[in-house]
C-alpha positions as CSV (number, residue, x, y, z in Angstrom):
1,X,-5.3,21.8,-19.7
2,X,-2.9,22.1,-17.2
3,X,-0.6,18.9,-16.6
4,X,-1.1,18.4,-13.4
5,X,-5.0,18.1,-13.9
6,X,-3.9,15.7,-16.9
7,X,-2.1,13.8,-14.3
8,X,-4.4,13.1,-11.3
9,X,-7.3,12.4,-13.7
10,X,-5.9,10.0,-15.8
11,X,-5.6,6.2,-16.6
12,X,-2.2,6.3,-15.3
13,X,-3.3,7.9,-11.8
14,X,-5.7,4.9,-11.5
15,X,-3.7,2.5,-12.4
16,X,-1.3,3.4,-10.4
17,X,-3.1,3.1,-7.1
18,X,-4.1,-0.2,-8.3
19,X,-0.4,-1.1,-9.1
20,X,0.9,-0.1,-5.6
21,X,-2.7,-0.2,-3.3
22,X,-0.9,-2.5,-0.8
23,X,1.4,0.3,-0.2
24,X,-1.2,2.6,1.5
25,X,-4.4,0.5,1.8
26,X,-3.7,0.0,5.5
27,X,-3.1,3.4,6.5
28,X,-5.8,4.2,9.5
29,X,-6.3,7.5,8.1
30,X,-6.9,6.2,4.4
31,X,-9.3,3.4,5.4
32,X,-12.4,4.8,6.3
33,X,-12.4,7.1,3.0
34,X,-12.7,3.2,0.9
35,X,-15.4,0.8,1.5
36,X,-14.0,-1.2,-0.4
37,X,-10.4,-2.6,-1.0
38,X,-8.8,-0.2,-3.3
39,X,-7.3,-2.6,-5.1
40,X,-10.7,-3.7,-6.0
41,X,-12.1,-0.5,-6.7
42,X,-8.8,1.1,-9.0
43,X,-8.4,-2.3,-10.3
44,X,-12.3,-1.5,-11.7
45,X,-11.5,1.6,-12.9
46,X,-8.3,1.0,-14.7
47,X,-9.6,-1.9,-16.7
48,X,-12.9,-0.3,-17.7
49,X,-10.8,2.5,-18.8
50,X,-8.3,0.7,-20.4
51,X,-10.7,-1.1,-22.3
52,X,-12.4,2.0,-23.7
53,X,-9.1,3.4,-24.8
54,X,-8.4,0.3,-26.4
55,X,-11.6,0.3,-28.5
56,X,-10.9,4.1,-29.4
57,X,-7.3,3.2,-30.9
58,X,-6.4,1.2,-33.6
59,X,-4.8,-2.5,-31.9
60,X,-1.5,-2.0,-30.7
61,X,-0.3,-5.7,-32.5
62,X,3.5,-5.2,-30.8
63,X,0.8,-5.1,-27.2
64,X,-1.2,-7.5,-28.7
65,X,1.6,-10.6,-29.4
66,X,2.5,-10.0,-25.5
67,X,-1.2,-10.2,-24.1
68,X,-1.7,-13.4,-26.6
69,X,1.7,-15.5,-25.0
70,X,0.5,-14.2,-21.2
71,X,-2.7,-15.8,-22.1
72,X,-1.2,-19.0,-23.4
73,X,1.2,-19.7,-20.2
74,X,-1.8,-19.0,-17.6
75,X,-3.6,-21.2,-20.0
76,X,-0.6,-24.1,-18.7
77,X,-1.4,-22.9,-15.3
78,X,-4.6,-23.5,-15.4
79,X,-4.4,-27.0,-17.2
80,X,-1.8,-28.0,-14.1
81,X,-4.8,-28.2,-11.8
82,X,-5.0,-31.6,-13.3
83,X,-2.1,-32.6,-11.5
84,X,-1.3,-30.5,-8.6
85,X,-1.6,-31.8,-5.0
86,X,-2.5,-27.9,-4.1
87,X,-6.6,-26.7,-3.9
88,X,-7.1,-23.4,-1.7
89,X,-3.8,-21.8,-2.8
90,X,-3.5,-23.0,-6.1
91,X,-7.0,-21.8,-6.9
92,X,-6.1,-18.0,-5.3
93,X,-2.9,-17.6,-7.5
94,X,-4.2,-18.5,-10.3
95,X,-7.0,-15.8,-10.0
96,X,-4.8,-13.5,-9.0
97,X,-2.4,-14.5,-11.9
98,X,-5.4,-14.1,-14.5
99,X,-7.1,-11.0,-13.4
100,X,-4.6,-8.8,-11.4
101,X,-1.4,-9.6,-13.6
102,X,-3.7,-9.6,-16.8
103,X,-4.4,-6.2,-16.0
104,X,-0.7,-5.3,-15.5
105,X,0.0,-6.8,-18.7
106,X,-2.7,-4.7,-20.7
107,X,-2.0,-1.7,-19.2
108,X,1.3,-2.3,-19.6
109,X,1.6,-3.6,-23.7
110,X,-1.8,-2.3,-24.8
111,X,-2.5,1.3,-23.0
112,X,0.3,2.7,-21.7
113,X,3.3,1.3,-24.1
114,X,0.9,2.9,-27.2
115,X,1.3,6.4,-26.7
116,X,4.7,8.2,-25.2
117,X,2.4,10.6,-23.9
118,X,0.4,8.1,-21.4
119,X,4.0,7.0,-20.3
120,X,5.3,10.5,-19.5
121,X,2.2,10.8,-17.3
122,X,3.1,7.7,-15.3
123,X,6.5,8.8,-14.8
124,X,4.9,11.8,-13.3
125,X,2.7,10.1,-11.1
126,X,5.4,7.1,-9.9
127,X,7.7,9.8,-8.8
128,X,5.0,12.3,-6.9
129,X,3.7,8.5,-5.0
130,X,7.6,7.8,-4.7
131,X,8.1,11.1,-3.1
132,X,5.3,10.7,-0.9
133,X,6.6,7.5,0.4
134,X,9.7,9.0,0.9
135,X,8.9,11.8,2.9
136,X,7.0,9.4,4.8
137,X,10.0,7.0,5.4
138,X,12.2,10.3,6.4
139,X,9.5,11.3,8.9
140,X,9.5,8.1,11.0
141,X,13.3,7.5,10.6
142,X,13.2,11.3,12.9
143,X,10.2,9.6,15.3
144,X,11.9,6.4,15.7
145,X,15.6,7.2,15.6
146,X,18.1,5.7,12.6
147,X,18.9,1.7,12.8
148,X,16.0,0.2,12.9
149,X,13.1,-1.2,10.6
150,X,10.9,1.5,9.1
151,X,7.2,0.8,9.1
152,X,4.6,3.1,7.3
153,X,1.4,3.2,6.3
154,X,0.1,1.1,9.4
155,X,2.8,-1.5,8.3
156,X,3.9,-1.1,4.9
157,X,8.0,-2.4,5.3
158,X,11.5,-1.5,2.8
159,X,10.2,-4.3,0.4
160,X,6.8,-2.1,-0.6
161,X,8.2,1.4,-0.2
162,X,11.8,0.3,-1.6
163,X,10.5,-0.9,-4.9
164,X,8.2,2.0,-5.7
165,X,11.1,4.3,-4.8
166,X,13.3,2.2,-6.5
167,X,11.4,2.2,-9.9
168,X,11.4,6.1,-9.4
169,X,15.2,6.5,-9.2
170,X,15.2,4.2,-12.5
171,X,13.5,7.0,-14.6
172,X,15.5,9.6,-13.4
173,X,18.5,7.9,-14.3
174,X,17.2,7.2,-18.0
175,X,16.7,10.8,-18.0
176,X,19.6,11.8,-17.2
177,X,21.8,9.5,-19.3
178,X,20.1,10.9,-22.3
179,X,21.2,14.4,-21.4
180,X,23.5,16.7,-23.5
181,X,23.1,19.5,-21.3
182,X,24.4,18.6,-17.6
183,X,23.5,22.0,-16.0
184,X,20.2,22.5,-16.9
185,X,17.4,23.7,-14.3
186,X,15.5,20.5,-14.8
187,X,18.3,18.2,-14.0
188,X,19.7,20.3,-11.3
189,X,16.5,19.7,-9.5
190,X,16.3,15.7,-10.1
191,X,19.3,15.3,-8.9
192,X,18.5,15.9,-4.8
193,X,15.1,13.9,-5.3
194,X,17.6,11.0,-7.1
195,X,19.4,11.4,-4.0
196,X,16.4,11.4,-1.9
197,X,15.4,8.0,-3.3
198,X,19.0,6.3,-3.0
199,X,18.8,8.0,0.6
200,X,15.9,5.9,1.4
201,X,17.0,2.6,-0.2
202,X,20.3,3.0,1.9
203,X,18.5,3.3,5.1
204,X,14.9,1.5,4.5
205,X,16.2,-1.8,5.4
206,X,15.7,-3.8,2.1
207,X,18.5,-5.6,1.2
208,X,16.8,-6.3,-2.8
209,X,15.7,-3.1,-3.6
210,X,18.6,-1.5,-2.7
211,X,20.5,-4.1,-5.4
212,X,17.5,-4.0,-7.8
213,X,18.4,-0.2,-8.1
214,X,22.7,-0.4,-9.0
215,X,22.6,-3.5,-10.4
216,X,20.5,-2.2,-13.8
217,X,22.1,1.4,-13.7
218,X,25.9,-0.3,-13.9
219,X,24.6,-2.4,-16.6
220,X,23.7,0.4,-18.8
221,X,27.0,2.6,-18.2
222,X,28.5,1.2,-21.4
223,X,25.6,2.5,-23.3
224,X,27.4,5.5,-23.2
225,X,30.6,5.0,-24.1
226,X,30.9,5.5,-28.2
227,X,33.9,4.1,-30.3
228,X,35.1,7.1,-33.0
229,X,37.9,5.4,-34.4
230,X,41.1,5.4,-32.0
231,X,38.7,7.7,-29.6
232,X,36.5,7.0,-26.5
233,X,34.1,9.2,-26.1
234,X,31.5,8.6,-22.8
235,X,28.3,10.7,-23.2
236,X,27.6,13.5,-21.3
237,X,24.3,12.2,-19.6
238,X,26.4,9.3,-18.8
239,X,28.7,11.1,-16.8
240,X,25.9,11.3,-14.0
241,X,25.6,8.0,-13.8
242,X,29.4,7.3,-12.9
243,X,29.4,10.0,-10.6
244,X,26.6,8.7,-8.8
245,X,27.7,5.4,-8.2
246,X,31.3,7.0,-7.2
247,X,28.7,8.7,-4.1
248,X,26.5,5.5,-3.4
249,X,30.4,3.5,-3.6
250,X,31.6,5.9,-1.3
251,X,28.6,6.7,0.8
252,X,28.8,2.5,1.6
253,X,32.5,2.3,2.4
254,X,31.9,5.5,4.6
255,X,29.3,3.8,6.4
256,X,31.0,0.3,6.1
257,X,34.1,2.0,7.6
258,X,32.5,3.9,10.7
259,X,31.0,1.2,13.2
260,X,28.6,3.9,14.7
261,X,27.2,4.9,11.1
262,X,27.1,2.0,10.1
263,X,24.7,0.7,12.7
264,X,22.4,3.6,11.7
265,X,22.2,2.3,7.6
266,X,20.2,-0.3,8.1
267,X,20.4,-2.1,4.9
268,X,23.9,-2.2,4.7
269,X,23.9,-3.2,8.1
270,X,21.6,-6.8,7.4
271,X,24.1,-6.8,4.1
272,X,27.0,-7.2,6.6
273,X,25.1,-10.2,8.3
274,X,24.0,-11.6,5.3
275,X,27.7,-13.0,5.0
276,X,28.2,-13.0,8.5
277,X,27.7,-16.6,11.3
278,X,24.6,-14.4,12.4
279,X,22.3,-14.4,9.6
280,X,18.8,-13.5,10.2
281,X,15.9,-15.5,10.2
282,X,14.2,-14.9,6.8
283,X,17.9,-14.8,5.4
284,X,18.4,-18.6,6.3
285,X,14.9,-19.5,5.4
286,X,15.4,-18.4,2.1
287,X,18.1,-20.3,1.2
288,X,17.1,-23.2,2.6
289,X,13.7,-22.9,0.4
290,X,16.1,-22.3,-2.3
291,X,17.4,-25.7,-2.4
292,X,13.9,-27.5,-1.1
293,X,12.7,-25.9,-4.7
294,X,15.6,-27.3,-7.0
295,X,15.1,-30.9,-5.2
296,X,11.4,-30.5,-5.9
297,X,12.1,-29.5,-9.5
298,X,14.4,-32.6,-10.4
299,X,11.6,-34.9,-9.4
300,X,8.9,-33.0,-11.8
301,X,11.5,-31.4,-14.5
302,X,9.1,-31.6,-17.6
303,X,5.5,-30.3,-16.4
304,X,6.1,-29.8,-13.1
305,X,4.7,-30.3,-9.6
306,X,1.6,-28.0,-10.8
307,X,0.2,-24.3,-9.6
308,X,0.1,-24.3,-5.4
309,X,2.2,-27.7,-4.7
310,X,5.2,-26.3,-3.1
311,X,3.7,-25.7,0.6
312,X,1.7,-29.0,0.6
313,X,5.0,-31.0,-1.2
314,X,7.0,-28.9,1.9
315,X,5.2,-28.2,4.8
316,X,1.8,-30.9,4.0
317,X,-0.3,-27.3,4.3
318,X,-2.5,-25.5,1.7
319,X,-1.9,-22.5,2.9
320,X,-0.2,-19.3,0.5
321,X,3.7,-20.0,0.5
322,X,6.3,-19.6,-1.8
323,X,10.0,-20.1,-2.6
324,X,10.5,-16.1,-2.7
325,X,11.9,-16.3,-6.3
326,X,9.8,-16.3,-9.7
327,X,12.4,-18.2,-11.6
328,X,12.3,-21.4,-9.3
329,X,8.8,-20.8,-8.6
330,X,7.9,-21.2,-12.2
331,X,10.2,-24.2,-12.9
332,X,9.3,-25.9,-10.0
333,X,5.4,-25.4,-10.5
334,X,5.0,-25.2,-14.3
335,X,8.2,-26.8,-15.1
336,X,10.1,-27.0,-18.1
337,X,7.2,-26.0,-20.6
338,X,6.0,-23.3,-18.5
339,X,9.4,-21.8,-18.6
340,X,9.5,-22.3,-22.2
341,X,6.3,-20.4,-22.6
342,X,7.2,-17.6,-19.8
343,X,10.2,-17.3,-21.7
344,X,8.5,-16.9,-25.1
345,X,6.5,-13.7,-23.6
346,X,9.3,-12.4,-22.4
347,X,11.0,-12.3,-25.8
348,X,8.4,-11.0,-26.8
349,X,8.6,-8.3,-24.9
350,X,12.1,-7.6,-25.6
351,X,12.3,-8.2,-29.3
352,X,12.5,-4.4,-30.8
353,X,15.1,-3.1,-28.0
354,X,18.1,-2.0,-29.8
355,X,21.1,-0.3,-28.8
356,X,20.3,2.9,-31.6
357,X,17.0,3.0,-29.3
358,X,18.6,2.7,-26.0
359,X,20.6,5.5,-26.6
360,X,18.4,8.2,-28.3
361,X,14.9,7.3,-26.3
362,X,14.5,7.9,-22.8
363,X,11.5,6.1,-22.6
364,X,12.5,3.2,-23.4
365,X,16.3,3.6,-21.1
366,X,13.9,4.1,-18.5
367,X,11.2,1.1,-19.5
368,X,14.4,-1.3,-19.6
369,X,15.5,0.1,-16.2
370,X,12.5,-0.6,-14.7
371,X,12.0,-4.1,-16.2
372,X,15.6,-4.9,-14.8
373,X,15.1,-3.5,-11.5
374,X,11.4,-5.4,-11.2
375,X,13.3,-8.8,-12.9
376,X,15.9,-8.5,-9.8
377,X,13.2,-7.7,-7.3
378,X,11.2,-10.7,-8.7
379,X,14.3,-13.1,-8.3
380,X,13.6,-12.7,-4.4
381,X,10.9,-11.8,-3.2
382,X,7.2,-12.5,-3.8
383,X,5.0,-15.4,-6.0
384,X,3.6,-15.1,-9.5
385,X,0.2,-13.5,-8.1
386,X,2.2,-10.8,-6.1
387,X,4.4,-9.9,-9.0
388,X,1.7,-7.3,-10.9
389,X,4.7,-4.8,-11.6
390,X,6.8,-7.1,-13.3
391,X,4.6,-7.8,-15.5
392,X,3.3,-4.3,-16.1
393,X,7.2,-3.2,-16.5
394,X,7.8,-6.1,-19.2
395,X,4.6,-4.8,-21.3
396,X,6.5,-0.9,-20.9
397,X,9.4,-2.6,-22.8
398,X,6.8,-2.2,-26.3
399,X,6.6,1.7,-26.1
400,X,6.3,3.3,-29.2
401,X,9.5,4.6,-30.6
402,X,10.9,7.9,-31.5
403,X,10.1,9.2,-35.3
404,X,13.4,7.7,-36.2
405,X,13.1,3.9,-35.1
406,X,9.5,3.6,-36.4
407,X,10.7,1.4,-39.7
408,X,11.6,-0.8,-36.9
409,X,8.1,-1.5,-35.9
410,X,6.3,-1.3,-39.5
411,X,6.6,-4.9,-40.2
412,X,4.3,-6.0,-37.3
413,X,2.5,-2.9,-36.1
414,X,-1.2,-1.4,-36.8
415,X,-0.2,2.3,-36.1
416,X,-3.1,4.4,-34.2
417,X,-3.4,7.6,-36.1
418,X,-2.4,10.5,-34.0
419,X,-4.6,12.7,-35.5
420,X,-7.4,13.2,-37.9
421,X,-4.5,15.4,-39.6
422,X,-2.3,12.6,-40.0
423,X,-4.8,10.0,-41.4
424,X,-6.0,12.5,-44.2
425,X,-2.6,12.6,-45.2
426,X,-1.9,8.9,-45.3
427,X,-5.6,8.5,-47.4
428,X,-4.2,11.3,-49.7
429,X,-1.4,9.4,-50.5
430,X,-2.4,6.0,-50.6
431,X,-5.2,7.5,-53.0
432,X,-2.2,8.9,-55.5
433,X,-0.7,6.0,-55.4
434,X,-3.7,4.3,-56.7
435,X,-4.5,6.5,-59.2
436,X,-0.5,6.0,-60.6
437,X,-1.1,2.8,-60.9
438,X,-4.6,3.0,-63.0
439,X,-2.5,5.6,-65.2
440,X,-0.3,2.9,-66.1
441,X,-2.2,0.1,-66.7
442,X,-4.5,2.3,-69.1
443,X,-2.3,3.9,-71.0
444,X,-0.4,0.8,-71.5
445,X,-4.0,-0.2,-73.5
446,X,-4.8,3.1,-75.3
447,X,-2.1,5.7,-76.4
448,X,-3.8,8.8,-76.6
449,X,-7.2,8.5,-75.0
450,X,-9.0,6.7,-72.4
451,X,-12.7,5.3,-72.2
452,X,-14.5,5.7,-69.0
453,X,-17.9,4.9,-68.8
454,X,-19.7,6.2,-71.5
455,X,-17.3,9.3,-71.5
456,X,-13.5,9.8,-73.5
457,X,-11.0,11.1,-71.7
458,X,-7.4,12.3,-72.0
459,X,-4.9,9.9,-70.5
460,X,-2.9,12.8,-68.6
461,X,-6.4,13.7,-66.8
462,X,-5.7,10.7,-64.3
């Protein structure tokens, strides 16, 4: 079957549109084609076949640990409605918490983290929507003129577009810093869509993308620098990477340099204001909600104001608000022991990465990338019920490693067979190595023969 039939009917493809449906869910031409909102109706899809999947393969435990401590700490948010001032709000997070990032999480740990092939497939699919978003952002940049805030999708700003082509550019990069071969026709042609992304996140407008994207590729450069005794050597794959920062580097002092360019980037352009007597609006009402959270969390450190207090503690209004950071919004809300038990699912998400890995597996370079780039992206903008990617990105982190690392994962994981192939063989051997040990117990007993049943037989028979 072709790939690209693979790819549009596929979990991923679902999943997917539920992942990202507030990214194109308001386009006029979109909306009469769904009754329905489509985060309702892929949301459907993707968990009944996730589940069905599920019950097909043998349980994922690695997936399974993950799904059992995300359970626990939206168990803690759910007991906090003992004690929180909040009602309306508090009541839609948490269902958004337990049903929309629940779903991230499985498909995340339990569908897509348990076969490399299901990842491949939503690489495939995040860059084609990523590219789609990107043409889209080029097109009204030429309506509209450079400068100015780019709207798609009947309103869809830099934060939505700038993280889905943000988590693109991450798995590009992980591909590339696994290369030995530099010229090759496949990375020849990555390289302008690469472009195209960082092109978009330099001109969209969004100050966080832009950072979630160079922040995690700079933190993985010295993955490829190898120590061979008085030697240095720096991988070739690697050698992308520094060569592309060198052009975002210099495409930003170019810009920073030439007052009428630099009016035309502009996310660079709200940077310069962000340290600047003119800061924008949402730029000084994040940090002062920054410090109304940390005064909120000293007087609740140990459990917390509970799920929904912050706008009623702030403003006296039930009405959906947020600090615009996960970390504070967690401490604040769930305090200390919720961060204790978001932090235990984190670990546990993280606990088989290893720097072998990181440097052999694409996969997981690019799983890491985009768990980084969704971790920054999370530390400013958005609540817990708006943050499905993160958690979808954190399950990623499990994916099944290369032939190689799999001792790595034998202590804790219930392998899926690949194949009917494969099992045979393990039941072959398992069965020799039971008949072994019933050749040693009996001829321990009897020297030369054996009794079985009613029969004699020769020892060297078993």
């Amino acid at each position: 079957m072709p790939l690209f039939v693979q790819v549009i009917f596929s979990f991923e493809t679902a999943f997917l549109l539920f992942l990202f449906a507030g990214r194109y869910k308001a386009n006029p031409v979109l909306q009469p084609l769904f009754p329905v909102d489509p985060l309702v109706i892929f949301g459907v899809v993707s968990f009944a076949i996730g589940i069905w999947i599920i019950s097909t393969e043998r349980l994922y435990v690695p997936g399974f640990i993950v799904f059992t401590s995300f359970c626990i700490f939206v168990a803690w948010m759910w007991i906090s409605l003992i004690w929180t001032p909040g009602a309306v709000y508090a009541r839609e997070k948490l269902l958004a918490v337990t049903f929309l990032d629940g779903l991230a999480i499985i498909a995340g740990a339990l569908v897509i983290a348990n076969s490399r092939e299901r990842f491949f497939r939503f690489m495939v699919c995040l860059n084609v929507f990523a590219f789609i978003l990107a043409v889209m952002v080029l097109m009204e940049v030429i309506r509209i003129g450079p400068g100015r805030i780019v709207l798609i999708n009947g309103g869809d700003d830099y934060l939505g577009y700038g993280r889905v082509c943000g988590l693109a550019s991450m798995t590009i990069f992980a591909y590339l810093a696994t290369q030995e071969r530099l010229a090759s026709k496949v990375n020849l042609a990555l390289l302008p869509l690469l472009s195209f992304y960082i092109w978009v996140l330099l001109f969209g407008g969004g100050k966080g993308p832009l950072l979630s994207a160079l922040i995690p590729v700079m933190m993985i450069l010295p993955l490829g620098v190898l120590l061979r005794g008085k030697r240095v050597l720096i991988k070739r794959g690697h050698l992308i990477l520094l060569a592309g920062l060198a052009a975002v580097v210099a495409a930003i002092l170019w810009v920073l340099l030439d007052p009428d360019l630099a009016r035309t980037a502009t996310t660079l352009n709200r940077f310069s204001r962000l340290f600047s007597d003119n800061q924008g609006v949402s730029d000084q009402r994040r940090e002062t909600q920054f410090w109304e959270f940390l005064e909120l969390g000293d007087q609740a450190p140990i459990l917390g104001h509970g799920v929904g207090a912050w706008p009623i503690l702030t403003y006296g209004v039930d009405i959906r608000h947020h600090p615009h950071s996960l970390p504070l919004e967690v401490v604040g809300e769930m305090g200390v022991v919720g961060l204790i038990l978001f932090t235990l699912m984190c670990f546990a998400c993280i606990r088989f990465i290893t720097l072998a890995r990181l440097r052999q597996d694409p996969f997981l370079l690019a799983a890491l990338l985009m768990a980084l780039n969704m971790w920054i992206n999370a530390g400013t903008s958005g609540d817990l019920g708006e943050n499905r990617p993160f958690f979808f990105t954190m399950g990623l982190l499990l994916i099944r490693p290369l032939a190689e690392h799999v001792a790595s994962f034998s202590k804790v994981t219930v392998d899926a067979h690949e194949d009917d192939d494969a099992g045979d063989d393990h039941e072959i051997e398992d069965d020799r190595q039971g008949f072994s040990t019933i050749r040693r117990r009996l001829s321990a007993r009897i020297d030369d023969d054996v009794s079985v049943g009613r029969g004699t037989l020769p020892a060297h028979t078993l």
